[in-house]
DSSP file (Angstrom, degrees, kcal/mol; ACC not computed):
  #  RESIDUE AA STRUCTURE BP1 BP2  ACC     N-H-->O    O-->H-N    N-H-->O    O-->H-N    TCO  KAPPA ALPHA  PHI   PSI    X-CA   Y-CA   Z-CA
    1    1 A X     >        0   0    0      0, 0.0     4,-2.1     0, 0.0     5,-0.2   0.000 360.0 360.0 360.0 -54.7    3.7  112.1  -52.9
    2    2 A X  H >>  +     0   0    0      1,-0.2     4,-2.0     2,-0.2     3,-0.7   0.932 360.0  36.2 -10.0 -97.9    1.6  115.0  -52.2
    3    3 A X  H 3> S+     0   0    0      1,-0.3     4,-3.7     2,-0.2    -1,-0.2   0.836 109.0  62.7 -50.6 -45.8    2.5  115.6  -49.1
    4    4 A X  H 3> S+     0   0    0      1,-0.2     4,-1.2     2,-0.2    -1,-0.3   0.935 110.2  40.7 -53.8 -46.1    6.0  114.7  -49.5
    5    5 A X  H <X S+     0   0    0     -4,-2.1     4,-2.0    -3,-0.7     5,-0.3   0.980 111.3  54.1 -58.9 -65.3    6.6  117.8  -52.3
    6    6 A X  H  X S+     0   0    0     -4,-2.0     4,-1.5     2,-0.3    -1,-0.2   0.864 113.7  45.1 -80.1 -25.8    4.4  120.4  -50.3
    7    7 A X  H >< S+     0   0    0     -4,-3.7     3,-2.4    -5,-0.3     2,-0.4   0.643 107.5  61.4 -73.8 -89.1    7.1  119.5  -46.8
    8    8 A X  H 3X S+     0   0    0     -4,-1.2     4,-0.9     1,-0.4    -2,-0.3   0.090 110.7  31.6 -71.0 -44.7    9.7  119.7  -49.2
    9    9 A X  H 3< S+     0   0    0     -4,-2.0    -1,-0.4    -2,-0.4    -3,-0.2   0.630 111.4  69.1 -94.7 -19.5    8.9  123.6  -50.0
   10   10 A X  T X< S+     0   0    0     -3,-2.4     3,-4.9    -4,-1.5     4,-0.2   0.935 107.6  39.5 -31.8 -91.0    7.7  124.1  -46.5
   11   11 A X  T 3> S+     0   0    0      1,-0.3     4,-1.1     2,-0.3    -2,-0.2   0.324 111.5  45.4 -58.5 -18.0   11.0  123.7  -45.7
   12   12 A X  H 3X S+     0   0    0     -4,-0.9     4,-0.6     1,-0.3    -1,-0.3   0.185 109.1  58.8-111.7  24.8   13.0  125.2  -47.8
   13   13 A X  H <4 S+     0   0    0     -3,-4.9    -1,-0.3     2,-0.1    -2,-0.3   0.207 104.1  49.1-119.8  15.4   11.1  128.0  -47.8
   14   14 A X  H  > S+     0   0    0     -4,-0.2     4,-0.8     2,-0.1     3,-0.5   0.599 112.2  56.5-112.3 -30.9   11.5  128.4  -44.2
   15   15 A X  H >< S+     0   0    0     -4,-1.1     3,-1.0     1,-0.2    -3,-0.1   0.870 105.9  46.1   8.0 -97.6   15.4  127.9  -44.8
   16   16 A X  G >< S+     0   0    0     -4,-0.6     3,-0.6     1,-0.3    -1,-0.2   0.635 115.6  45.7 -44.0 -39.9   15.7  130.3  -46.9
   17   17 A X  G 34 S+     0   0    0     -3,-0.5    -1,-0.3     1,-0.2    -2,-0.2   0.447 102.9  68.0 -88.9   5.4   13.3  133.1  -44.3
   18   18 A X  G << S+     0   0    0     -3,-1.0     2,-0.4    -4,-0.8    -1,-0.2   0.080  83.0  84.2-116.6  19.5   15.3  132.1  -41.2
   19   19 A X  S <  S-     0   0    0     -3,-0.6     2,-0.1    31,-0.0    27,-0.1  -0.994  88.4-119.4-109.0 119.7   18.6  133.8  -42.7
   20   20 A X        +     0   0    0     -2,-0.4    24,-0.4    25,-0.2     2,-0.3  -0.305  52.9 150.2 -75.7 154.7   18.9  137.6  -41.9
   21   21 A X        -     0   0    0     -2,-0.1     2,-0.4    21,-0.1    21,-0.2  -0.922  54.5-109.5-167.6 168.3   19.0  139.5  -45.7
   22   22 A X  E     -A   41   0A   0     19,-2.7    19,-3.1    -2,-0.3     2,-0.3  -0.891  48.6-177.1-117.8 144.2   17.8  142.6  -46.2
   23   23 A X  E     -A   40   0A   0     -2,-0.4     2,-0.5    17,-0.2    17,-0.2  -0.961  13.4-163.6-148.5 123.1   14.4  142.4  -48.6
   24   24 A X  E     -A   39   0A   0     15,-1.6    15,-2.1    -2,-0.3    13,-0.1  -0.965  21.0-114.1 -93.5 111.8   11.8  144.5  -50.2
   25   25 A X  E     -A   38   0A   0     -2,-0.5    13,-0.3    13,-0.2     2,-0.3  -0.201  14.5-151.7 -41.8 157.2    8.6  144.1  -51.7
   26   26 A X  E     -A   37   0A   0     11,-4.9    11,-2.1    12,-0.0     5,-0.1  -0.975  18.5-144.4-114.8  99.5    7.5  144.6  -55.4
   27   27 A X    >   -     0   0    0     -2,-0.3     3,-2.3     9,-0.2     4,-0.4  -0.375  36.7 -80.7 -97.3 156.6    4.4  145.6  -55.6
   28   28 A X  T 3  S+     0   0    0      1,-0.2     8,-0.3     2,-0.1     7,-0.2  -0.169 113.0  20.7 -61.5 129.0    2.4  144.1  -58.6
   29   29 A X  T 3  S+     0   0    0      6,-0.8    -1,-0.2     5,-0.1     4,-0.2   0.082 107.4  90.9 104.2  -8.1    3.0  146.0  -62.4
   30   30 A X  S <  S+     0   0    0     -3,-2.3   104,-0.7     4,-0.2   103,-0.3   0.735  85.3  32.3 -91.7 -20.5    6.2  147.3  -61.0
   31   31 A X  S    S-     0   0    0     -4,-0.4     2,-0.7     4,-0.3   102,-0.1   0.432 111.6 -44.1 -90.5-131.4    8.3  144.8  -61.9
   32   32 A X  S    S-     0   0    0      3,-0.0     2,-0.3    99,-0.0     3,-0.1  -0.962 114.7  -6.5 -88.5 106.8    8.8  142.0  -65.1
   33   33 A X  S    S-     0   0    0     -2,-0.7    -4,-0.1    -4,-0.2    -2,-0.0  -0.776  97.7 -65.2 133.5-160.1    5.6  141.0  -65.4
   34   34 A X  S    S+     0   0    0     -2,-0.3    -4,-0.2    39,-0.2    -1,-0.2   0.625  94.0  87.6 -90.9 -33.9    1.9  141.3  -63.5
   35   35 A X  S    S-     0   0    0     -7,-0.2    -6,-0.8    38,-0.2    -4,-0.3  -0.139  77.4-116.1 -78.9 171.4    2.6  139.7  -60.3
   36   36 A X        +     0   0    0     -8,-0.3    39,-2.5    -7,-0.1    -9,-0.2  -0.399  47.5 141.4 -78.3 165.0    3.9  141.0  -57.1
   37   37 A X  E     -A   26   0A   0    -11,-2.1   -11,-4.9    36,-0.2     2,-0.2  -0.824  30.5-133.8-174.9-165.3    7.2  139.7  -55.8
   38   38 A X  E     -AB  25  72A   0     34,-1.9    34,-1.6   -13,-0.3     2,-0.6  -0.954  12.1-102.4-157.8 176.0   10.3  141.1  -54.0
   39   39 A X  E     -AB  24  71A   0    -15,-2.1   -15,-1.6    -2,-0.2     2,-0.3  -0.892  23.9-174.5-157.3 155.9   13.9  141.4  -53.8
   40   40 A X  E     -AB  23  70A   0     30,-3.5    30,-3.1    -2,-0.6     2,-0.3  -0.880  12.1-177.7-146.2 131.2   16.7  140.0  -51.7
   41   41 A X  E     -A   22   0A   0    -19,-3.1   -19,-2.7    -2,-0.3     2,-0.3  -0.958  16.8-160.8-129.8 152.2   20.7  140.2  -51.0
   42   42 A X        +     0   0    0     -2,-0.3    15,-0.4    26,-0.3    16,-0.2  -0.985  37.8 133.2 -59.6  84.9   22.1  138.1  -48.7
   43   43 A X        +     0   0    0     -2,-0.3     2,-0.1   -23,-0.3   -22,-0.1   0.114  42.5 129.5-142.8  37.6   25.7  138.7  -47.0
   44   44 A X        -     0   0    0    -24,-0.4     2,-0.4   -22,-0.0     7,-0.3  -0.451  47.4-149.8 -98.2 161.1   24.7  138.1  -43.4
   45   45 A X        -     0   0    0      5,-0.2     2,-0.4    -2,-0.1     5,-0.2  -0.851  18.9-164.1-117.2 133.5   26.5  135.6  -40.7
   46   46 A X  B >   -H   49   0B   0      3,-2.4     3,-2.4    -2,-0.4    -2,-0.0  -0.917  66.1 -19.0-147.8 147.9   24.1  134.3  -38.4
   47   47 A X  T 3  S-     0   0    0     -2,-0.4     3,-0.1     1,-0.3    -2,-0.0   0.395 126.9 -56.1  46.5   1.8   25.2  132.6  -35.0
   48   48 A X  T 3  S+     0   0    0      1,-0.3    -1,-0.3     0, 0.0     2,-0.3   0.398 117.1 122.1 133.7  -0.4   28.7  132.1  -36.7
   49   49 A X  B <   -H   46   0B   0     -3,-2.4    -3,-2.4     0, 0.0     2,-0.8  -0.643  52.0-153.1 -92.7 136.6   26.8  130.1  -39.8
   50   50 A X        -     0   0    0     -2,-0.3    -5,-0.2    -5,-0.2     5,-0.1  -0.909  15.6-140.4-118.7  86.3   27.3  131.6  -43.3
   51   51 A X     >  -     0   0    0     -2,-0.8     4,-3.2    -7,-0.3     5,-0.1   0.025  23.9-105.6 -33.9 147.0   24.3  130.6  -45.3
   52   52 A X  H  > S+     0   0    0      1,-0.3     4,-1.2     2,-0.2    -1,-0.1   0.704 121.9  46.4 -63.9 -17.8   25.0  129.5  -49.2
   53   53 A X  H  > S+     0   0    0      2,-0.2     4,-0.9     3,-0.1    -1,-0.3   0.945 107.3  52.1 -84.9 -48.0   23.8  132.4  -50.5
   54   54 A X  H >> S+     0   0    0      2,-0.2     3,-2.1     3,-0.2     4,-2.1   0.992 111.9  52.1 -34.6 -78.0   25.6  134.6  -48.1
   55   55 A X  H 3< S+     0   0    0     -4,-3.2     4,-0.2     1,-0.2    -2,-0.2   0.795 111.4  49.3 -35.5 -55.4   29.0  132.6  -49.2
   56   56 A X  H >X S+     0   0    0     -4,-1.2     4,-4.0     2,-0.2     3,-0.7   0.761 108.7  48.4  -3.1 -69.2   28.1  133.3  -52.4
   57   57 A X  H <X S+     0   0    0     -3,-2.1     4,-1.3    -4,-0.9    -1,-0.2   0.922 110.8  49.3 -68.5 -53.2   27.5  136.9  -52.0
   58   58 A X  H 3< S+     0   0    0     -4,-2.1    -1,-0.3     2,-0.2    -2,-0.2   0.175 112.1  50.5 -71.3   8.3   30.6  137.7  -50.2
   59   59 A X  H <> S+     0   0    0     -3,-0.7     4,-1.4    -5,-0.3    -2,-0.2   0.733 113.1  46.1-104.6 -59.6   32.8  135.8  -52.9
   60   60 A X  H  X S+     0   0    0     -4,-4.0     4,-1.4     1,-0.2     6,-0.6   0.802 113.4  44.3 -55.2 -44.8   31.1  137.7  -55.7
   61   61 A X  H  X S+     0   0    0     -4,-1.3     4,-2.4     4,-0.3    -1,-0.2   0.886 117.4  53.6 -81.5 -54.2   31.4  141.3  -54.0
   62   62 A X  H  4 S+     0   0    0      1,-0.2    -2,-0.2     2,-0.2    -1,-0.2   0.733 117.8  33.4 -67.0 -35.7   35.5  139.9  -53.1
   63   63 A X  H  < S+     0   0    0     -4,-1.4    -1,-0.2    -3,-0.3    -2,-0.2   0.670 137.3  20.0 -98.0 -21.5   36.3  139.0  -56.8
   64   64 A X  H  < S-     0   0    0     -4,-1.4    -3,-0.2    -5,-0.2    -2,-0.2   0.449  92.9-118.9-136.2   1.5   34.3  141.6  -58.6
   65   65 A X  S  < S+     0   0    0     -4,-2.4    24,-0.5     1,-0.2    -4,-0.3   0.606  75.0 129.6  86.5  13.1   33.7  144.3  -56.2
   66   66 A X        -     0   0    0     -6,-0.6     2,-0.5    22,-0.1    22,-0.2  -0.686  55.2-146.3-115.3 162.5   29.8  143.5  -56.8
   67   67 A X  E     - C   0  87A   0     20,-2.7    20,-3.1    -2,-0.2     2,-0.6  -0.905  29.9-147.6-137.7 122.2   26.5  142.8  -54.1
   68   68 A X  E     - C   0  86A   0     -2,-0.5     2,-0.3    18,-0.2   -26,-0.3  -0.869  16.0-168.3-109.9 155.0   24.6  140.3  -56.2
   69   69 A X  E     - C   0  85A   0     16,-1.4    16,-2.5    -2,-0.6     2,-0.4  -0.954  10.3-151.3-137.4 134.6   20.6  140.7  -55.5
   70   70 A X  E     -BC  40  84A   0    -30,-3.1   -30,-3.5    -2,-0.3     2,-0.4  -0.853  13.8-162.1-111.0 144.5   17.9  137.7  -56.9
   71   71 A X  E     -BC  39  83A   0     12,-2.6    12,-2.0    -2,-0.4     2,-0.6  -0.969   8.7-162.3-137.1 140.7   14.1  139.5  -57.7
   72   72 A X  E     -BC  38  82A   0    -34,-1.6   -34,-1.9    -2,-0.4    10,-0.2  -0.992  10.3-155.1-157.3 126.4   11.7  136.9  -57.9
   73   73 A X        +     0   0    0      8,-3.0   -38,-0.2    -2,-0.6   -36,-0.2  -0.502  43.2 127.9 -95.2  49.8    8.2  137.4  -59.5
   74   74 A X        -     0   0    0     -2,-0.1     3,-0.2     3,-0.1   -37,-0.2   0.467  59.7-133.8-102.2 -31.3    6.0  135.3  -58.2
   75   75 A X  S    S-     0   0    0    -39,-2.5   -38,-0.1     1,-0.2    -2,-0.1   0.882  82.4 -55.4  49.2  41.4    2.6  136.6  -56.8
   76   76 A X  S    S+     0   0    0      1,-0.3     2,-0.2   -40,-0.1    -1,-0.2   0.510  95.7 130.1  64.6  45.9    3.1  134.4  -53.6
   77   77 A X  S    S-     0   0    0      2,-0.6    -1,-0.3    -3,-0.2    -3,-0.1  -0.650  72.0-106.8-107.7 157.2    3.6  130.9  -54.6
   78   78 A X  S    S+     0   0    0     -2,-0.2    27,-0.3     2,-0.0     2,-0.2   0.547 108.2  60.0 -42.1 -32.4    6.4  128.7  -53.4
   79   79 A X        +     0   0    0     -5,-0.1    -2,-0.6    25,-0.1     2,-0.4  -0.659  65.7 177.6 -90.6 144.8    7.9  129.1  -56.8
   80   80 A X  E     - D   0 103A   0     23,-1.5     2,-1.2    -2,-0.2    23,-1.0  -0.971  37.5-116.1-146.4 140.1    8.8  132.3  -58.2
   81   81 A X  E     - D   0 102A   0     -2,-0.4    -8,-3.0    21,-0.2    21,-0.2  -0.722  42.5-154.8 -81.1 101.4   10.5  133.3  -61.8
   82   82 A X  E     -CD  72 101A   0     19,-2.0    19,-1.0    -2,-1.2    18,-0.9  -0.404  11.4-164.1 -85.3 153.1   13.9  134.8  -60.2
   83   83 A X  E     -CD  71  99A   0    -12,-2.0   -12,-2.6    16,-0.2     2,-0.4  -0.910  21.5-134.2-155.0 138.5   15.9  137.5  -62.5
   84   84 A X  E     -C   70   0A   0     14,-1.9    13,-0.6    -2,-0.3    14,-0.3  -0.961  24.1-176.3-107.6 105.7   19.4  138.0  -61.2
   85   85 A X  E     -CD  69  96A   0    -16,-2.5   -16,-1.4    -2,-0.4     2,-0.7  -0.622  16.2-152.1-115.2 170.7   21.2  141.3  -60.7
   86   86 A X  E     -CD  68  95A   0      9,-4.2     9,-2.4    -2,-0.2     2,-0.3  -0.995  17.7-168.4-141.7 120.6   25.0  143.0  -59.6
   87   87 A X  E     -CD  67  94A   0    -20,-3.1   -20,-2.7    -2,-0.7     2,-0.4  -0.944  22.0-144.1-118.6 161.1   24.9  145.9  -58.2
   88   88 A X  E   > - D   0  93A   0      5,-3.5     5,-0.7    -2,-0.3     3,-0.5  -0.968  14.1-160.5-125.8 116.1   27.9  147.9  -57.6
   89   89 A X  T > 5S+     0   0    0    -24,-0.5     3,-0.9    -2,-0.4    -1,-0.2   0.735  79.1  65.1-113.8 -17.7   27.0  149.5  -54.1
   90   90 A X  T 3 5S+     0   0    0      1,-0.2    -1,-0.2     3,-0.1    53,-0.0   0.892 117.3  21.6 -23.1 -59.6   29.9  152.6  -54.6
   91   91 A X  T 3 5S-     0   0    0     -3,-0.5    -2,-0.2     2,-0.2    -1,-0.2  -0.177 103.5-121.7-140.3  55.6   28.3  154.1  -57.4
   92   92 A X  T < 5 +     0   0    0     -3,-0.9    33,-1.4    32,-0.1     2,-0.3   0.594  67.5 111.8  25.6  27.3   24.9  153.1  -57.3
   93   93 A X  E   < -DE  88 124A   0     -5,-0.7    -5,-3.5    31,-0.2     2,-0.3  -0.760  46.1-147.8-121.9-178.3   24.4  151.5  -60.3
   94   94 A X  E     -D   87   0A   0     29,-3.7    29,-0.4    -2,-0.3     2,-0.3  -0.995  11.7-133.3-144.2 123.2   23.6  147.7  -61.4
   95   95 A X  E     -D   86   0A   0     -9,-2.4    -9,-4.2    -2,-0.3     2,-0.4  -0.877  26.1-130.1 -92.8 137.9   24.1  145.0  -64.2
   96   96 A X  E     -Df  85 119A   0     25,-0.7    24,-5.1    22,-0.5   -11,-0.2  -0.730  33.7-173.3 -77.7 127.2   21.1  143.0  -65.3
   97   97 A X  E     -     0   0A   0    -13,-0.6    19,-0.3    -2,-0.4     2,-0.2   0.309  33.4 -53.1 -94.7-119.8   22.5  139.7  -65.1
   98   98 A X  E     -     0   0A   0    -14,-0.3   -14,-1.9    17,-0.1     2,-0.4  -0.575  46.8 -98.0-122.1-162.5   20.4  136.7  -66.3
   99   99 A X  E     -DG  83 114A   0     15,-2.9    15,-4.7    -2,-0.2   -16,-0.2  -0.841  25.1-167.8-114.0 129.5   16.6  134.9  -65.8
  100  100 A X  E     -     0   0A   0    -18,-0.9    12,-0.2    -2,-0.4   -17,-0.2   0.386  30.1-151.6 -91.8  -5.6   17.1  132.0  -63.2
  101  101 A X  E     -D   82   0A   0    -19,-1.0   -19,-2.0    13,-0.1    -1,-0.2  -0.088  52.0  -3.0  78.2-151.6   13.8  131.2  -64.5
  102  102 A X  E    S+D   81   0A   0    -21,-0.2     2,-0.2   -23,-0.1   -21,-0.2  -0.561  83.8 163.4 -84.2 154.5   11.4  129.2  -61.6
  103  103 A X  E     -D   80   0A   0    -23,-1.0   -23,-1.5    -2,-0.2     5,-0.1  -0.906  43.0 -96.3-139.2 138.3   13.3  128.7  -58.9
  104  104 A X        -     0   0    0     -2,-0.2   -25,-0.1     3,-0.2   -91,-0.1  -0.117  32.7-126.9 -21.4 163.8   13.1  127.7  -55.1
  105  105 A X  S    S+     0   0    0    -27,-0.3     3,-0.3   -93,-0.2    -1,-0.1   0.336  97.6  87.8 -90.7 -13.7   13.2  130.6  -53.0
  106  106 A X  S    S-     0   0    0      1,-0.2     2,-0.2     2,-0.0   -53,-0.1   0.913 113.8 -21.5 -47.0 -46.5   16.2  128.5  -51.4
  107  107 A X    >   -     0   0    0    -54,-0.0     3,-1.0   -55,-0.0     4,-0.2  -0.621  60.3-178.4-156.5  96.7   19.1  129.6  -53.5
  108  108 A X  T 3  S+     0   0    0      1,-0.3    -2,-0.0    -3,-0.3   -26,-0.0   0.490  76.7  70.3-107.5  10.8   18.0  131.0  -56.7
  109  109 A X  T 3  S+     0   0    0      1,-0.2    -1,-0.3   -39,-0.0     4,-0.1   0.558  90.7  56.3 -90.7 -11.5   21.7  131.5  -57.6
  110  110 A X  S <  S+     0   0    0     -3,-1.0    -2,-0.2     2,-0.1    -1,-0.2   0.224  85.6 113.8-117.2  -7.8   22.4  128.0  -58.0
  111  111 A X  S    S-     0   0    0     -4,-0.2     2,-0.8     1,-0.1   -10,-0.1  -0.352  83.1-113.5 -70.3 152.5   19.5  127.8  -60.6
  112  112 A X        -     0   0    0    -12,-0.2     2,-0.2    -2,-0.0    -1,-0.1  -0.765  51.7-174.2 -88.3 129.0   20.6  127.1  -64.0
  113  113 A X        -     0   0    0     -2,-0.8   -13,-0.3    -4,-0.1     2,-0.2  -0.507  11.3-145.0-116.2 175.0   19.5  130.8  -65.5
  114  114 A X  B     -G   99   0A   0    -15,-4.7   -15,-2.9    -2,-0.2   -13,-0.1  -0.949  25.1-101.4-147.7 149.7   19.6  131.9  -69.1
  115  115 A X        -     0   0    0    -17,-0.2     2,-0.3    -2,-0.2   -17,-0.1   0.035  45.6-175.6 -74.7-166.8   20.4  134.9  -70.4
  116  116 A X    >   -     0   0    0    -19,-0.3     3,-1.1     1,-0.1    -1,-0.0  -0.909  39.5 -63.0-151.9-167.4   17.2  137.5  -71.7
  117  117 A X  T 3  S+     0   0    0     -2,-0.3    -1,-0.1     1,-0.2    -2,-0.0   0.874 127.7  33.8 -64.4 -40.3   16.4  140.6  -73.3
  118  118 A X  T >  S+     0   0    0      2,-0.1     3,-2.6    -3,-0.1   -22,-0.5   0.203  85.9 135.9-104.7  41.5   17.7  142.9  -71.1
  119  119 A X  B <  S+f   96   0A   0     -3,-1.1   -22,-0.2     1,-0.3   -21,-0.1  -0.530  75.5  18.1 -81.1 134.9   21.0  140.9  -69.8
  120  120 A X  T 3  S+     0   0    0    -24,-5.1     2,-0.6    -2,-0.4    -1,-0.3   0.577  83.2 135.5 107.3 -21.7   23.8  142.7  -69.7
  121  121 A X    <   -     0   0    0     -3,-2.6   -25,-0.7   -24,-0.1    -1,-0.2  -0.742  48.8-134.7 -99.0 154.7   22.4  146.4  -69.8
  122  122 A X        -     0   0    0     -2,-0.6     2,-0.3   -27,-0.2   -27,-0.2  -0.455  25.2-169.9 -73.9 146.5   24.2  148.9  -67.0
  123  123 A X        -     0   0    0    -29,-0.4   -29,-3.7    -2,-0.1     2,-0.3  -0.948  13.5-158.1-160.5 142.7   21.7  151.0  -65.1
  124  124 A X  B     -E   93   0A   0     -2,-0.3   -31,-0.2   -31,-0.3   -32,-0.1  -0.738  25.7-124.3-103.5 137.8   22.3  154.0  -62.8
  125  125 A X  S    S+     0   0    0    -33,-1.4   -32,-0.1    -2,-0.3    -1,-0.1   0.959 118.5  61.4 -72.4 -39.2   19.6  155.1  -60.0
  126  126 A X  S    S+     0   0    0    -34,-0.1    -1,-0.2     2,-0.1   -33,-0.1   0.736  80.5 119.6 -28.0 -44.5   19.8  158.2  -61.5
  127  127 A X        -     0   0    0      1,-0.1     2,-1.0     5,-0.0    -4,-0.0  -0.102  55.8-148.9 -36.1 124.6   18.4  156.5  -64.9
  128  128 A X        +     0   0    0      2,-0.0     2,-0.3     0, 0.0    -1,-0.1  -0.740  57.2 107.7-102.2  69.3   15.0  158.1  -66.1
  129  129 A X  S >  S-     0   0    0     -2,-1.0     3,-0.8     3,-0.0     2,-0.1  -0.911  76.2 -69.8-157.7-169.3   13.3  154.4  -68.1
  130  130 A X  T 3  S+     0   0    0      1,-0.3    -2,-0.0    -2,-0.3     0, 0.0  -0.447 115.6  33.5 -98.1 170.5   10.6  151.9  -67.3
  131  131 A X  T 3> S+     0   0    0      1,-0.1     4,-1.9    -2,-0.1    -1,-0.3   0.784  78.1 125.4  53.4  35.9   11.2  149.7  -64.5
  132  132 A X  H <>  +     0   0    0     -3,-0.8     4,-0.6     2,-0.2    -2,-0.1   0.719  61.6  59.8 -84.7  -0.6   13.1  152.1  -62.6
  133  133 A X  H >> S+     0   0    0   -103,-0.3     3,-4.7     2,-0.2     4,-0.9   0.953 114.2  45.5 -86.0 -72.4   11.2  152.1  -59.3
  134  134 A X  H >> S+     0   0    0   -104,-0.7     4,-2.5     1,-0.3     3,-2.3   0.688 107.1  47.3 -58.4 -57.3   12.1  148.6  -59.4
  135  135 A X  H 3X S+     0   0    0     -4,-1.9     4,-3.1     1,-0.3    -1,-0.3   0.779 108.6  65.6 -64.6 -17.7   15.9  148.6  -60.4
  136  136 A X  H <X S+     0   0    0     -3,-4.7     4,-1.0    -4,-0.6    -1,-0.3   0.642 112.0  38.4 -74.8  -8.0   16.0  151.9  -57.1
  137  137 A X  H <X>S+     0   0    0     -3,-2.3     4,-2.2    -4,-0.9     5,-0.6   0.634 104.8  60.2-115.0 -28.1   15.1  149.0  -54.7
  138  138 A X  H  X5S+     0   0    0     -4,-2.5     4,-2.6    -5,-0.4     3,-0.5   0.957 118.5  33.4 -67.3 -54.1   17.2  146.3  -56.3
  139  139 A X  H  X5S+     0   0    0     -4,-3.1     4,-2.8     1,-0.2    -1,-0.2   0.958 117.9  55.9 -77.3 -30.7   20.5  148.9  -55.4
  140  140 A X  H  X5S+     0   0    0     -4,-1.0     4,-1.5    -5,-0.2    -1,-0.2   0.882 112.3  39.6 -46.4 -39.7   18.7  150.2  -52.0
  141  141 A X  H  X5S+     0   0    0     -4,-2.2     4,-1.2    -3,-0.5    -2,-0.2   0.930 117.5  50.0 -90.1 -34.7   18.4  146.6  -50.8
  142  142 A X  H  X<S+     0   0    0     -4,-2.6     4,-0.9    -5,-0.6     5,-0.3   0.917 112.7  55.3 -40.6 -45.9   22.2  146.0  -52.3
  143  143 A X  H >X S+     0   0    0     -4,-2.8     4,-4.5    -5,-0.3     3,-4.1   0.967 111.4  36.0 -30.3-105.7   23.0  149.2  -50.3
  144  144 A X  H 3< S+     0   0    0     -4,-1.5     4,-0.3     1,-0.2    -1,-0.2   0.675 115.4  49.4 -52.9  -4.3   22.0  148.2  -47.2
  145  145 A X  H 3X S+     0   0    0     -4,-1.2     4,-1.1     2,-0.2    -1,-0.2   0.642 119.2  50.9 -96.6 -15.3   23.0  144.2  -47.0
  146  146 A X  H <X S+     0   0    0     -3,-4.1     4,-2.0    -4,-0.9     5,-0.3   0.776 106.6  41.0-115.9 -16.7   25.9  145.7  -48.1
  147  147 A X  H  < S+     0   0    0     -4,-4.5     4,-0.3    -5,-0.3    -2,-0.2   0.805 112.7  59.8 -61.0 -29.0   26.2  148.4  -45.5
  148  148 A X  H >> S+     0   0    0     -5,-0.5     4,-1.4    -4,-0.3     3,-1.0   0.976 109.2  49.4 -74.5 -60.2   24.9  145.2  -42.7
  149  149 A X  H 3X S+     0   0    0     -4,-1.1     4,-3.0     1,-0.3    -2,-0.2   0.788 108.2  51.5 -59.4 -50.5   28.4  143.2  -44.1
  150  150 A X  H 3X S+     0   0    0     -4,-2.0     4,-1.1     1,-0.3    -1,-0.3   0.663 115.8  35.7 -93.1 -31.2   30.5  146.0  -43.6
  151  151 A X  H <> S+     0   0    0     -3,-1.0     4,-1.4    -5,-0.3    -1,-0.3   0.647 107.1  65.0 -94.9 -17.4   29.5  146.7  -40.0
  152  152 A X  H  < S+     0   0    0     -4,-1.4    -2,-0.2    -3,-0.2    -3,-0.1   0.797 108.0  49.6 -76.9 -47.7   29.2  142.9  -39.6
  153  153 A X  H  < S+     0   0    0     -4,-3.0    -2,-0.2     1,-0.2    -3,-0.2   0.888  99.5  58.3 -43.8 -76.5   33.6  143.3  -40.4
  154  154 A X  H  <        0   0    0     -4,-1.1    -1,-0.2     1,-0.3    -2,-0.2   0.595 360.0 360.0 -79.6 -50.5   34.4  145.8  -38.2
  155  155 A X     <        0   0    0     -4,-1.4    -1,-0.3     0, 0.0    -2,-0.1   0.353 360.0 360.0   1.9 360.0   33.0  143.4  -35.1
């Protein structure tokens, strides 16, 4: 049973890394929490295959004009406590969306999330408050996956 569980997160943690996305580290105290983690959008095609998260990403950005980005706090376990954000990649700001809580690293949009304390607040890169390093990489990696999509069109 053992062994069955630890291939089962083998695999769907090499899934999940074999899709190009644009990603950043979070280096530890900089984010919610102590651990280290990172954060990741998805809106890439690869060999003509549209990953679920990618579909996702391009649906959300199509209906609401928004590049949704998962940070996941984990300190480099298979599982990670995912926090869900929308960034709006125009005018560089972001809604905190909600806590997907532990998660796969497979799809961490598909988690059933809940809201938290700070769900809901608007934030600017400009914004001067704690966790800002961290909310400047959540819309720089929104940026650029979203900036990859856009050049990925034009093809």
């Amino acid at each position: 049973m053992k062994k069955l569980l630890l291939a089962l997160l083998a695999i769907s943690t090499i899934a999940f890394s074999c899709h190009a996305r644009t990603s950043e580290i979070v280096g530890k105290g900089e984010g919610y929490g102590p651990y280290n983690g990172w954060v990741v959008a998805d809106m890439s095609m690869n060999d003509g295959v549209v990953s679920e998260v990618a579909a996702y990403s391009m649906r959300t950005f199509k209906d609401y004009g928004l590049v949704p980005v998962a940070y996941c706090s984990s300190g480099g376990s298979h599982l990670g406590t995912y926090y869900l954000f929308y960034v709006n990649p125009y005018h560089d700001s972001l809604i905190i969306g909600r806590e997907a809580g532990v998660a796969s690293h497979v799809n961490p949009f598909t988690a059933k999330s809940k809201p938290f304390d700070k769900t809901g607040e608007f934030i600017r890169y400009t914004d001067m408050q704690v966790n800002q390093d961290l909310y400047r990489k959540i819309i720089n990696v929104a940026k650029a996956e979203f900036n990859q999509y856009q050049q990925a069109l034009k093809k």
